[in-house]
C-alpha positions in Angstrom: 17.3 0.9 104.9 18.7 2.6 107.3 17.2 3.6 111.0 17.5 7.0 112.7 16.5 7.5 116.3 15.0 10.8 117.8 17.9 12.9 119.2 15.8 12.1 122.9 16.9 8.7 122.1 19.5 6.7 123.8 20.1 5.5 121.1 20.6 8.7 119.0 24.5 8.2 119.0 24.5 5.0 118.1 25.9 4.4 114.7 23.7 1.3 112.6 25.0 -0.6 110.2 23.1 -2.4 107.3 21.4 -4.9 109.8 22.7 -4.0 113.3 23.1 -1.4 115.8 26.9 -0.8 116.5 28.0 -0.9 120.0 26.0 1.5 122.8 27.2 5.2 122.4 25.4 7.0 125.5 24.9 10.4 125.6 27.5 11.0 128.4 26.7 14.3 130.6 30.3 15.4 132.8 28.0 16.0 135.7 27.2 12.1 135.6 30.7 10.7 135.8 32.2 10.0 139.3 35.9 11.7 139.4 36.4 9.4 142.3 37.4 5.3 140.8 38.7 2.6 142.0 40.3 -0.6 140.6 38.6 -3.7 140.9 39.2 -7.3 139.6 36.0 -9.0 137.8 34.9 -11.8 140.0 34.2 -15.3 138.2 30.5 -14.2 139.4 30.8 -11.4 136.7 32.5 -13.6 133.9 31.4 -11.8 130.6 28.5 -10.1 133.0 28.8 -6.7 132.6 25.1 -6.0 133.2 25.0 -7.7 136.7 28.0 -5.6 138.1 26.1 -2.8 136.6 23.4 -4.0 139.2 25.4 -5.1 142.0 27.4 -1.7 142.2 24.8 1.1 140.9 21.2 -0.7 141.0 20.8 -0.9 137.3 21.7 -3.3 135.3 21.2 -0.9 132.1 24.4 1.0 132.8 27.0 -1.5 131.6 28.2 0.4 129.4 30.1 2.3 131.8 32.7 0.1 132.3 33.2 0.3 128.3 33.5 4.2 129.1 35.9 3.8 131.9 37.9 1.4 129.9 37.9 1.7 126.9 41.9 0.5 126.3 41.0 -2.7 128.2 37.4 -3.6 126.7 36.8 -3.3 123.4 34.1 -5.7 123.2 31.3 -5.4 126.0 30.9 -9.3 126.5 33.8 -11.5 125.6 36.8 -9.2 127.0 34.5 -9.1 130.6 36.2 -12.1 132.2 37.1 -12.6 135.2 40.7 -11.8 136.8 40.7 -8.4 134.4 41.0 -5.1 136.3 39.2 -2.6 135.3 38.5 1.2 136.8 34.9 1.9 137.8 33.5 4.8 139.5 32.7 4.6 143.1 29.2 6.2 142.3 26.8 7.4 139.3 24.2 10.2 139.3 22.0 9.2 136.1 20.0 11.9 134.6 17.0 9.1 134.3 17.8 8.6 130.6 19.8 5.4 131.0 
C-alpha cells in the first residue's frame, strides 16, 4: 500500500517505494538558496555526518540535505559518499522558510 503525504508535507516530494521512503526531496524555494558557496573539505569530525555539519554551519541538523542539493554529482548517497577529505560546495548561509 502505498503512502501519500499532504502537499504541506515535507515529505510531499518524496517518492515511496513498496516499503521505504526514497531519498529526501525538499520543497526547495529560490529565495532559500545562498548564491554565495564556498568549497570546503569534510573534516574526519564529519565522516558520513552530514546532519552535524548541518548543525555546526546552519544551527539545524535537519538541513542535511542541502549538501545533497549543492552536490548532487559528488553525493549520490547522503551517508556513505560523506567522508572525510571530499570537497564539496555549501552555501555560506540559509534563510529557511520554517518548513525544514
Amino acid at each position: 500500500m502505498a503512502v501519500e503525504y499532504k502537499a504541506s508535507s515535507s515529505y510531499s516530494n518524496t517518492s515511496v517505494n513498496r516499503k521505504y521512503l526514497d531519498l529526501f526531496q525538499p520543497v526547495i524555494v529560490q529565495d532559500e538558496l545562498d548564491q554565495d558557496q564556498t568549497t570546503m573539505v569534510i573534516q574526519p569530525k564529519h565522516h558520513k555526518r552530514p546532519d552535524l555539519l548541518a548543525y555546526d554551519l546552519y544551527g539545524s541538523s535537519r538541513l542535511w540535505w542541502i549538501f545533497v542539493h549543492y552536490n548532487r554529482d559528488t553525493i549520490k548517497d547522503p551517508i556513505m559518499d560523506f567522508k572525510s577529505g571530499t570537497k564539496i560546495q555549501v552555501p555560506k548561509t540559509y534563510k529557511s522558510s520554517g518548513n525544514n
